[in-house]
C-alpha positions as a Markdown table, in Angstrom:
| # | Residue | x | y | z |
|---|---|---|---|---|
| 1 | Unk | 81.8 | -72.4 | 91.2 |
| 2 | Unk | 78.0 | -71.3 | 91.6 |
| 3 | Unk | 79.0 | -67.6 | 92.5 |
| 4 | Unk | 80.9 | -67.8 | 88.7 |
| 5 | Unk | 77.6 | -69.5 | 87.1 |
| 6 | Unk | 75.5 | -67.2 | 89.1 |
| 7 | Unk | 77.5 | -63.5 | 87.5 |
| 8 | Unk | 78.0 | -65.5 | 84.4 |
| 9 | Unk | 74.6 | -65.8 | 83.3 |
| 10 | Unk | 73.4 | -62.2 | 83.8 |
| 11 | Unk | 76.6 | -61.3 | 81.7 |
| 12 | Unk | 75.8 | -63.8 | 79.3 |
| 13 | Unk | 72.3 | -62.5 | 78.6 |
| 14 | Unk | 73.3 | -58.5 | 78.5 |
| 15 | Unk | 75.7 | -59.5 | 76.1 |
| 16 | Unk | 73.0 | -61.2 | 74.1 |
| 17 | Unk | 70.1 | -58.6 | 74.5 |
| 18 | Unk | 72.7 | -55.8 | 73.7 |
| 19 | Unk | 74.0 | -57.5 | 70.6 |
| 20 | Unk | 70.4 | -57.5 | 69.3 |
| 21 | Unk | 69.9 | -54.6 | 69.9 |
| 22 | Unk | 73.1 | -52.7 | 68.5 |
| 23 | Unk | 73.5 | -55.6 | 65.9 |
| 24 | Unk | 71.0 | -56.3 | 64.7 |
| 25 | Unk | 67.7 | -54.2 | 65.6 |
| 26 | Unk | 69.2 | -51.2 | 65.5 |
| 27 | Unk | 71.2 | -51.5 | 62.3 |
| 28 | Unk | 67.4 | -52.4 | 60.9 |
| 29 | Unk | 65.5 | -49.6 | 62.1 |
| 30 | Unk | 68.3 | -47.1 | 60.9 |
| 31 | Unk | 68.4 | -48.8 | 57.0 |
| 32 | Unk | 64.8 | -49.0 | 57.2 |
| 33 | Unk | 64.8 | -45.1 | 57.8 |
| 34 | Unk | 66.9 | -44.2 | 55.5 |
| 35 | Unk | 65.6 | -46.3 | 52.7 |
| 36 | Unk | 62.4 | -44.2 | 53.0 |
| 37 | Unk | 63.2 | -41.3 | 54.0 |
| 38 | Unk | 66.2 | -40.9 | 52.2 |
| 39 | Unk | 66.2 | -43.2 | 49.5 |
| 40 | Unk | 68.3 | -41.3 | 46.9 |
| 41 | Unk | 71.2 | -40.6 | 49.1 |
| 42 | Unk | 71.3 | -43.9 | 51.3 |
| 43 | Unk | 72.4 | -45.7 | 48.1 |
| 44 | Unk | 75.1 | -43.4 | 47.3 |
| 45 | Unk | 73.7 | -40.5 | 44.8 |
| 46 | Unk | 73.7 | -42.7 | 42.2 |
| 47 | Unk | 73.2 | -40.4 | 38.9 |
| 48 | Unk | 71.5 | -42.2 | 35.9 |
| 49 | Unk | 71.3 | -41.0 | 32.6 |
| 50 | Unk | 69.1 | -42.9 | 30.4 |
| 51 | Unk | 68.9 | -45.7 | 32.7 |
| 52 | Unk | 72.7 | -45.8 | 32.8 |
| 53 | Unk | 74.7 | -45.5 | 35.7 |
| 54 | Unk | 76.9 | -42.3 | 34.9 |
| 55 | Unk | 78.5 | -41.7 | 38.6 |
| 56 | Unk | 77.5 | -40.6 | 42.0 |
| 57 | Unk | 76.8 | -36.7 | 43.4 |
| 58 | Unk | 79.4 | -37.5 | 46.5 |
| 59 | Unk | 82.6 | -38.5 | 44.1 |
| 60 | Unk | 84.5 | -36.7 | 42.3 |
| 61 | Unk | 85.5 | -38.2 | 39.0 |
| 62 | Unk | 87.8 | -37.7 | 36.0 |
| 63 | Unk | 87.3 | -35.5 | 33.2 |
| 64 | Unk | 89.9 | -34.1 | 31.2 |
| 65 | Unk | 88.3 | -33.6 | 27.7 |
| 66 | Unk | 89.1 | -29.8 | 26.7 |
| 67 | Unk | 84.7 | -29.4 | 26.9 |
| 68 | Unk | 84.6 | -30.4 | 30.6 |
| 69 | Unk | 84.8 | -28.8 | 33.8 |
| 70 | Unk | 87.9 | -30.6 | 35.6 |
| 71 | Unk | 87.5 | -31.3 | 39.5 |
| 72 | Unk | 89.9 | -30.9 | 41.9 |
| 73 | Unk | 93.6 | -32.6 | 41.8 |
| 74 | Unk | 94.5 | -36.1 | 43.4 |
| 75 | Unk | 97.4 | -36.2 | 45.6 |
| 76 | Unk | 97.9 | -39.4 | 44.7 |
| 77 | Unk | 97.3 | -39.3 | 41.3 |
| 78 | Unk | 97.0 | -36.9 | 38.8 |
| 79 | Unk | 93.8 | -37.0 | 38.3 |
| 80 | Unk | 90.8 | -38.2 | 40.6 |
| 81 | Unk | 89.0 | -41.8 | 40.2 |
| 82 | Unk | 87.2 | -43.8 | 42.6 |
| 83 | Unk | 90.0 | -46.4 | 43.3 |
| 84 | Unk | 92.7 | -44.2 | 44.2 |
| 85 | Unk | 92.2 | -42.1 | 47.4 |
| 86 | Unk | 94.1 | -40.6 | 50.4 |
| 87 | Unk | 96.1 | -37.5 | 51.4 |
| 88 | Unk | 99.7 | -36.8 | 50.5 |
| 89 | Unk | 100.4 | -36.0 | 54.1 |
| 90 | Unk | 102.7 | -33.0 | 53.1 |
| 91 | Unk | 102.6 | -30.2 | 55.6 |
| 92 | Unk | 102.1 | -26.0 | 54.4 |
| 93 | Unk | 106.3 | -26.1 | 55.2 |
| 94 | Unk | 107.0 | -28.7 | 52.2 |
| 95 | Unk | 108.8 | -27.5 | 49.4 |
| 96 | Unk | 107.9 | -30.4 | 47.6 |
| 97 | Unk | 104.3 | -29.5 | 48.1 |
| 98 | Unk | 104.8 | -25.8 | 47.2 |
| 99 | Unk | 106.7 | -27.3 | 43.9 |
| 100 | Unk | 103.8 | -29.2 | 43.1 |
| 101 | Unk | 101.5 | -26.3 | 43.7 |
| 102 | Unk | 103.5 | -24.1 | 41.0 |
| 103 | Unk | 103.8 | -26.7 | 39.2 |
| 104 | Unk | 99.5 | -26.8 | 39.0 |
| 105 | Unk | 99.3 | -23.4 | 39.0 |
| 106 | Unk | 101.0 | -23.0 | 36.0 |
| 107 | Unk | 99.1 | -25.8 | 34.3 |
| 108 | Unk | 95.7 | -24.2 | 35.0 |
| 109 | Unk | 96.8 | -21.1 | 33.6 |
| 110 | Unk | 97.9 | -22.5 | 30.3 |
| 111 | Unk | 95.1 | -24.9 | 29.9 |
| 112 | Unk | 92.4 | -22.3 | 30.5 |
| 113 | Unk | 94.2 | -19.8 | 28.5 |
| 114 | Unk | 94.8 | -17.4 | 31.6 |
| 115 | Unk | 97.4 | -14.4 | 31.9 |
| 116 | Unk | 100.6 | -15.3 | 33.6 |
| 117 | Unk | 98.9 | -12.5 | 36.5 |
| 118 | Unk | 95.6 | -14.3 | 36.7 |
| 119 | Unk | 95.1 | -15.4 | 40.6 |
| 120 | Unk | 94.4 | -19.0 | 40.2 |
| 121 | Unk | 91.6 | -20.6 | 42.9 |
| 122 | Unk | 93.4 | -23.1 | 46.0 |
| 123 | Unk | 90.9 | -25.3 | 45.0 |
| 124 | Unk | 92.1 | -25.9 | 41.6 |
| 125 | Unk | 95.6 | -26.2 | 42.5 |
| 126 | Unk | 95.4 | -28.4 | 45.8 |
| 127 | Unk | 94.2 | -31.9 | 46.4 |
| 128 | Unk | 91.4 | -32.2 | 49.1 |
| 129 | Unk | 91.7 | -34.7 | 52.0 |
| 130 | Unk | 90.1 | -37.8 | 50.1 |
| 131 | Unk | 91.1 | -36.1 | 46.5 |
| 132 | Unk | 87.7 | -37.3 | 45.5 |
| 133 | Unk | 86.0 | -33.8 | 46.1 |
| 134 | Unk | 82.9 | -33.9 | 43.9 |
| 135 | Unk | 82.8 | -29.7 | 44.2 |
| 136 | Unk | 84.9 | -27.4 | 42.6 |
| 137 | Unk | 84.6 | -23.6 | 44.0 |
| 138 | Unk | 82.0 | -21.2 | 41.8 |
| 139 | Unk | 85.6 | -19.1 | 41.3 |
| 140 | Unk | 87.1 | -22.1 | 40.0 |
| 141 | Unk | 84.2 | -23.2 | 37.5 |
| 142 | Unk | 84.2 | -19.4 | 36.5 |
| 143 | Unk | 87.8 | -19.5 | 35.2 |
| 144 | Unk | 86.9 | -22.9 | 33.2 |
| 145 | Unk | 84.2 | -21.5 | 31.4 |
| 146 | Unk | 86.4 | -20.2 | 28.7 |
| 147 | Unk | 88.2 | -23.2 | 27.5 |
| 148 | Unk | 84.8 | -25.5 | 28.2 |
| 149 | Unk | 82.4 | -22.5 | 25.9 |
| 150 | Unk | 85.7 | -22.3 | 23.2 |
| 151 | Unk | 85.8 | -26.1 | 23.0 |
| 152 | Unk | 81.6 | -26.8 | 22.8 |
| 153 | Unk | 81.0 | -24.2 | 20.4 |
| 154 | Unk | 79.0 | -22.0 | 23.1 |
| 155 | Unk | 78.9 | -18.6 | 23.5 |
| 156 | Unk | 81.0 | -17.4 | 26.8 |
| 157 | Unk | 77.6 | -16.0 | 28.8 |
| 158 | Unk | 75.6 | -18.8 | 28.0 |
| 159 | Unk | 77.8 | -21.5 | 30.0 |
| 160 | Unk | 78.6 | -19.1 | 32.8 |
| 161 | Unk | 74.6 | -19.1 | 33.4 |
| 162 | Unk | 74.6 | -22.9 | 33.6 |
| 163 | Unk | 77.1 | -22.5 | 35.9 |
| 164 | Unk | 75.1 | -20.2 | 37.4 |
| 165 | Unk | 71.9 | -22.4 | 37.6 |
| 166 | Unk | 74.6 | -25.0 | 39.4 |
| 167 | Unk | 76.2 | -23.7 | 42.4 |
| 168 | Unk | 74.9 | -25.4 | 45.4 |
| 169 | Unk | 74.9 | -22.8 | 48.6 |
| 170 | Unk | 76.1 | -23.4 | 51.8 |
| 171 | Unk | 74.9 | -26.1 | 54.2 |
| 172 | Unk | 72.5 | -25.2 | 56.2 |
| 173 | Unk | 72.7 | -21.3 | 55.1 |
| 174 | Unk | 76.1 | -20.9 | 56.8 |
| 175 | Unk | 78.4 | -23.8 | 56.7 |
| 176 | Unk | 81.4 | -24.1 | 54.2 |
| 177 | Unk | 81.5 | -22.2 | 50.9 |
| 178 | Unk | 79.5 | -22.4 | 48.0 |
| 179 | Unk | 80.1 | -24.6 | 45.0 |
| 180 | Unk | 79.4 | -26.5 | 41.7 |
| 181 | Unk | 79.0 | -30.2 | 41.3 |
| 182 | Unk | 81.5 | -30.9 | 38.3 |
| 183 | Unk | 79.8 | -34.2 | 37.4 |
| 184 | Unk | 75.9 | -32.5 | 37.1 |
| 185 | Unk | 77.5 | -29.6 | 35.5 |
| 186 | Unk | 79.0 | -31.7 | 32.9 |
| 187 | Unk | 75.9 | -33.7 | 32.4 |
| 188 | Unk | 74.4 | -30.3 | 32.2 |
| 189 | Unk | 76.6 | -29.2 | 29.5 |
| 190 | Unk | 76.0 | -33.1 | 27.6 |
| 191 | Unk | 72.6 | -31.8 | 27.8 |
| 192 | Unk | 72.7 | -28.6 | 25.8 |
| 193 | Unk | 74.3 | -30.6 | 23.1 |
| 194 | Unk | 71.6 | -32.9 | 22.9 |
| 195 | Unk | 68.9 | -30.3 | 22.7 |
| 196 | Unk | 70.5 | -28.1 | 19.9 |
């Protein structure tokens, strides 16, 4: 019995020092960081308009109004919003996800007002991983600029250099591919309206 008590109280206390330290110390000293630091983005990207709480940088979120720039596709829904996320889990062999894919395809075309010929961008057509991509490909944004200038009134030139002023470049100089926020280009776009 006093060889147990003897190994239990060293275990005892490194389960007690390491708790504190990884529960609670660390935890602290990481928040504390990051609060003043990197305040903006260590609560979430929050994007305020007016003191109003319009959406966050990192989600994607649903427009669909004919003067908007539409982000990427859900695969579980049809369109993206914060409660609904996940994959589809259908492989590049499902016909069912190469159905759906035409079936997009063909959409975008006819909602932009594209030729039947008109190479349509993946990313407009396929859902990401979490469906809640916040980026939508400077290709994509390109093709949208039509229907978004036709519906606001704008001339053609003058949205494609807001989207323009928008794309975000690669991480770090060399990771991924560049892109446009939809929800600061849209609160770009709000913008114009409000200063004409």
């Amino acid at each position: 019995m006093r060889a147990f008590v003897r190994q239990l109280r060293p275990a005892l206390l490194v389960f007690v020092a390491l708790t504190a330290i990884c529960g609670v110390v660390y935890p602290l000293v990481v928040t504390a960081i990051g609060q003043t630091a990197f305040h903006y983005r260590a609560n979430g990207s929050l994007v305020r308009r007016n003191g109003a709480l319009v959406g966050s940088e990192l989600l994607g979120q649903t427009f669909t109004a004919p003067g908007y720039f539409h982000g990427r596709p859900s695969a579980l829904t049809d369109t993206p919003i914060a409660q609904v996320s996940g994959a589809s889990n259908l492989g590049p062999t499902s016909d069912e996800l190469a159905a759906a894919v035409r079936q997009r395809v063909t959409a975008y075309r006819a909602e932009n007002g594209l030729p039947a010929t008109q190479l349509v961008p993946v990313d407009a057509v396929t859902a990401s991983g979490s469906g809640l991509d916040p980026h939508i490909s400077v290709a994509n944004a390109r093709l949208q600029a039509g229907r978004v200038a036709t519906a606001r009134g704008l001339p053609v030139d003058q949205v494609m250099a807001l989207i323009a002023h928008h794309v975000d470049g690669r991480m770090l100089g060399v990771l991924g591919e560049p892109g446009v926020n939809v929800l600061r280009l849209n609160l770009a776009l709000d913008a114009l309206r409000s200063n004409q």
